[in-house]
Every structure is written in C-alpha cells, then in structure tokens.
C-alpha positions in Angstrom: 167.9 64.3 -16.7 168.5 65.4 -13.0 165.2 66.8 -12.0 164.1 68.7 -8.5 160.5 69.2 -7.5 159.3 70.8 -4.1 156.3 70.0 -2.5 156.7 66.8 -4.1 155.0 64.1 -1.6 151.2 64.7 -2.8 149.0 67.0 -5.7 150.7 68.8 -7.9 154.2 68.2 -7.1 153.4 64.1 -7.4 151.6 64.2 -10.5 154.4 66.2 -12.0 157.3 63.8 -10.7 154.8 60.6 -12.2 154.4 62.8 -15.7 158.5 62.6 -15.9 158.9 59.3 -14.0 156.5 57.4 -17.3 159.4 58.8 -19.6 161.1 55.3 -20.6 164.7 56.9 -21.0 164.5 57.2 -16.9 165.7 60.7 -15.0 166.7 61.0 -11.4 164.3 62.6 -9.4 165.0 65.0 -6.0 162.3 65.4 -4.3 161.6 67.3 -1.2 158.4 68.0 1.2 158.2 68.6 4.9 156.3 65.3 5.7 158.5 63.0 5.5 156.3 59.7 5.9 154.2 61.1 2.8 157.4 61.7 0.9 158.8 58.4 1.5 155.7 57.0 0.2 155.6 58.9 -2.5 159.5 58.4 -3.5 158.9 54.3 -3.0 155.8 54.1 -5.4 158.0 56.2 -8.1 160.5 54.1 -7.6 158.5 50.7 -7.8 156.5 51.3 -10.5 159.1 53.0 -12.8 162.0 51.3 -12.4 163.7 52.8 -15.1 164.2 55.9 -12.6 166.5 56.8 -9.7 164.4 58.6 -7.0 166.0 60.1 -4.5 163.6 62.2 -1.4 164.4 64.3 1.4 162.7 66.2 3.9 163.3 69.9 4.1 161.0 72.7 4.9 161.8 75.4 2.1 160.3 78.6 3.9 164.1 77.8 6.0 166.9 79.2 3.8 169.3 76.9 5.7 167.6 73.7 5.0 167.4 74.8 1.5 171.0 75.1 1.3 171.6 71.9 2.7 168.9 70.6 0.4 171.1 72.0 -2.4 174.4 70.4 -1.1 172.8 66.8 -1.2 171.6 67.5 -4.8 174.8 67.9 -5.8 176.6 65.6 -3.6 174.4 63.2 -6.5 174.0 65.1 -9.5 176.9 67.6 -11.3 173.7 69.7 -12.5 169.8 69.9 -12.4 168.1 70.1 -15.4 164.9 71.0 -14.5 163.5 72.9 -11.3 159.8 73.0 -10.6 159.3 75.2 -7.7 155.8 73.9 -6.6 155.9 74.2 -2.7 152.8 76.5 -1.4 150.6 76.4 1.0 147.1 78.8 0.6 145.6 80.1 3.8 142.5 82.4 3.3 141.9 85.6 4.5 141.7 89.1 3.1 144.6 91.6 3.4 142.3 93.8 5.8 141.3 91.6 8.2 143.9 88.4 8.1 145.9 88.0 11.3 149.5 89.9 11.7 152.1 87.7 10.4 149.8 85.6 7.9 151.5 87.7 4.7 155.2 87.1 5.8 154.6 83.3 6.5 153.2 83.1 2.6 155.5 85.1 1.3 158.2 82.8 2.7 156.9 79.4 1.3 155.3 80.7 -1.9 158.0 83.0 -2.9 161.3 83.4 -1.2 161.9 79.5 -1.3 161.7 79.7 -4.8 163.6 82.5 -4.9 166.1 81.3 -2.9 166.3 77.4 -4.4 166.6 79.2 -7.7 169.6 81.0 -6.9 171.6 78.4 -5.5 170.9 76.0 -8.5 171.2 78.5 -11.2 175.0 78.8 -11.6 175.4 75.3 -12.4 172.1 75.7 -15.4 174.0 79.1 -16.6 177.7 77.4 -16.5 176.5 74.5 -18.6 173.5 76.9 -21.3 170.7 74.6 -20.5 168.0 73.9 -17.9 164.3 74.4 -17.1 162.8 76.3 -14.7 159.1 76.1 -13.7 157.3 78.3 -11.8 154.1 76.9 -10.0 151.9 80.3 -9.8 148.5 80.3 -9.4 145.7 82.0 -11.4 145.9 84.0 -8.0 148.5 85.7 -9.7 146.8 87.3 -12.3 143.5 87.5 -10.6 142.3 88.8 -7.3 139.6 86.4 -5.6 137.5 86.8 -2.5 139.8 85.4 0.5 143.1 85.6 -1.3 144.7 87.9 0.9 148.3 87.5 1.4 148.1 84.1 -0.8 147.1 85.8 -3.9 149.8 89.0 -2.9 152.2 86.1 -2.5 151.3 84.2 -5.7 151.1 87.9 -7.6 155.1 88.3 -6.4 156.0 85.0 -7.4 154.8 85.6 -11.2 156.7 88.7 -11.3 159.6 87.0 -10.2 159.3 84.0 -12.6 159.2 86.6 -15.6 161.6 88.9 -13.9 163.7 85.8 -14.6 162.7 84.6 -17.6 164.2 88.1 -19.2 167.3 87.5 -17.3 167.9 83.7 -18.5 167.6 84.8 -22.5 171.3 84.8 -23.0 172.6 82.2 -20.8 170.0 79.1 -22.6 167.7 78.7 -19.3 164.5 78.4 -20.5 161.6 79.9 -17.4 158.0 78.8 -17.9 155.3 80.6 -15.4 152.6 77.9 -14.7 149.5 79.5 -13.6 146.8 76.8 -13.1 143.3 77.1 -11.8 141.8 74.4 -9.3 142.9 71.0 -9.6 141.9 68.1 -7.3 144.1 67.7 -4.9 144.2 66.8 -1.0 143.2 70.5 -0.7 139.7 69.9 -2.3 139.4 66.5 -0.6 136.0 67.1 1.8 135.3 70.5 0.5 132.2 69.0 -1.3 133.2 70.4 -5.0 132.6 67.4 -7.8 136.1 66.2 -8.9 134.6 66.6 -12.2 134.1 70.4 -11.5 137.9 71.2 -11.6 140.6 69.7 -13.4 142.9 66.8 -12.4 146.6 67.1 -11.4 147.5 65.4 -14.2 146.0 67.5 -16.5 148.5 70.6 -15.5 151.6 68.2 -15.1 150.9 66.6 -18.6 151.4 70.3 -19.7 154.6 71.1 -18.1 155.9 67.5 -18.9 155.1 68.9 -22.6 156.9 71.7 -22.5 160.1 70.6 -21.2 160.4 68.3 -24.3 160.3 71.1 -26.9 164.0 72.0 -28.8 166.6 74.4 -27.1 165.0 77.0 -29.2 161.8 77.0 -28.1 160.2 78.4 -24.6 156.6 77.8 -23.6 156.9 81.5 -21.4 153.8 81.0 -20.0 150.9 77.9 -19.0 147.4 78.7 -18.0 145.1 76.0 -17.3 141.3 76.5 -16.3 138.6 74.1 -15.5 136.2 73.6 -18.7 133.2 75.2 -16.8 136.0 78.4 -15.7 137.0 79.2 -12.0 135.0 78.6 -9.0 
C-alpha cells in the first residue's frame, strides 16, 4: 500500500508509520514534517530496520497550501494512488479563547485543520476514481471535550472532527472508508519534562496499534470512530 502520514518525524505520526512499517508484505511510506533533520532520521531508521519497506520523506510545512500541493505532486510523481492518509500534523498551544493573543486561533486553525482539509482534497480524487482508500483523522479528545487552556486548540480540534465526519457521510458511496481518531494523552516529546509518569498516560503505540487495526478490516467494514483514554482517565 502507498501510505502518507503528516507530522511524521516523531510521537504519533512515528509510531503510526512503525505500526505499518512491521507489516511483512512491506508498503511505501510518504512522510512529511517541517524538521527536516528529525524526518530524515526518522525515514532512515524505518528504512533500516524494515527493509521490506520503501520510505520515502519530505519536508513541507502543511499550514502552507502551496507546499502541500507540491507535497502532493511528489506523491504522485511515485505512487498512481495513496491508500491510506493519516492526517496527524498539529501543534497545541495553550491559552483560553478570552485571553489568548490575536492571531493564536487562525495559526491553529491552519495546521490542525485546513492542512487536512486541504491534503484531503488534493488526494481524494485518485481514492474516489479507484473505490478504495483510508482516511484517518488525528482529533483529539479536545474535540469532544472542552479543557482548561484549550482555547483555539480545542476550537481547532472541535472543527477538525466535524470535518472528518462531515466526510465520512460524503465517502459512503464512493468506497472511502474515514475513521475520526480521538486519543487522550500519549507520551510523546510534548510530555517529555512536564513531570507526568509515562505510566500515567498511554504510549504512542497504543493509539497507532489501533489505527493499524483498523485499516486491516474487509472493504465492508468502517471503524467510524477511535477513542483511546489513559486507564486512570484524562489528566
């Protein structure tokens, strides 16, 4: 399979491109992230220790609508279709949606939403021509929740789960399966000298284990909707 994850160089997106990258039959990957020394890393030690894989990586910032489209043009200068998107690129800044500085909610909205928007667009007609693909939606529990110091993030997060099932209506009759993934805290390089116990939140793994899970189910079957929350519940 020809598979794209954003945000791809660390957390989520990582742990999601490793879930695939174990598969034996081998897929190949397109990965983007804005830093590019932490996506070349990441893209080598894919490619090392699953052989069986072709990874491909490229630097793009997705809140620019231009680099997405040349993003989109190398995918398919490789591939002649993707067969799974996982729109994970985000970035969380707090602050509430009284007191946050001006700008804070359009800079959100731009990496949380309209680059998946806009990514999703440009690599649907090729999913719709051929009546397959998989599109994943990394939300947030932010999306269904409002938490102190979410702000724009969680406004941002809300918009991008009423998008993913916006679209997950509109994909019924053309075979494109959507799955909204709405997971609580994970230990990533976010958490990394917060002081929370690893052991308090889940792993990445856990929540890529799950989408890897879902994209192996029949073309009849669509897991509409993930949520994943630390045994103990949210912080």
């Amino acid at each position: 399979m020809n598979i794209v994850i954003t945000g791809a160089s660390k957390g989520l997106g990582k742990a999601i491109g490793e879930a695939f990258a174990k598969d034996e039959s081998g897929h190949s990957f397109f990965l983007c992230a804005r830093n590019a020394a932490e996506l070349e890393a990441t893209g080598k030690d894919l490619q090392e220790r699953f052989p069986q894989n072709k990874v491909h990586t490229k630097t793009c910032d997705v809140s620019d609508k231009t680099a997405l489209q040349q993003f989109v043009e190398w995918i398919n200068s490789h591939a002649s279709k993707v067969d799974i998107l996982v729109n994970n690129a985000g970035v969380y800044l707090p602050g509430s949606a009284y007191g946050e500085d001006d700008g804070m909610l359009e800079k959100l909205m731009e990496v949380n939403l309209y680059s998946a928007y806009h990514l999703t667009r440009m690599i649907l007609p090729g999913m719709i021509a051929s009546k397959s693909g998989h599109i994943f939606n990394i939300c947030s529990i932010a999306s269904i929740m409002a938490y102190p110091n979410g702000g724009a993030y969680s406004i941002s997060k809300f918009a991008l789960y009423g998008f993913s099932k916006n679209l997950r209506e509109e994909m019924k009759p053309h075979g494109v399966k959507v799955t909204h993934v709405l997971p609580g805290a994970a230990y990533t390089d976010s958490w990394s000298g917060s002081g929370i116990d690893p052991k308090r939140i889940m792993e990445a793994t856990d929540v890529a284990q799950m989408i890897y899970a879902a994209a192996q189910l029949s073309p009849q079957a669509c897991v509409e909707e993930i949520i994943l929350r630390p045994q103990l519940g949210d912080l």
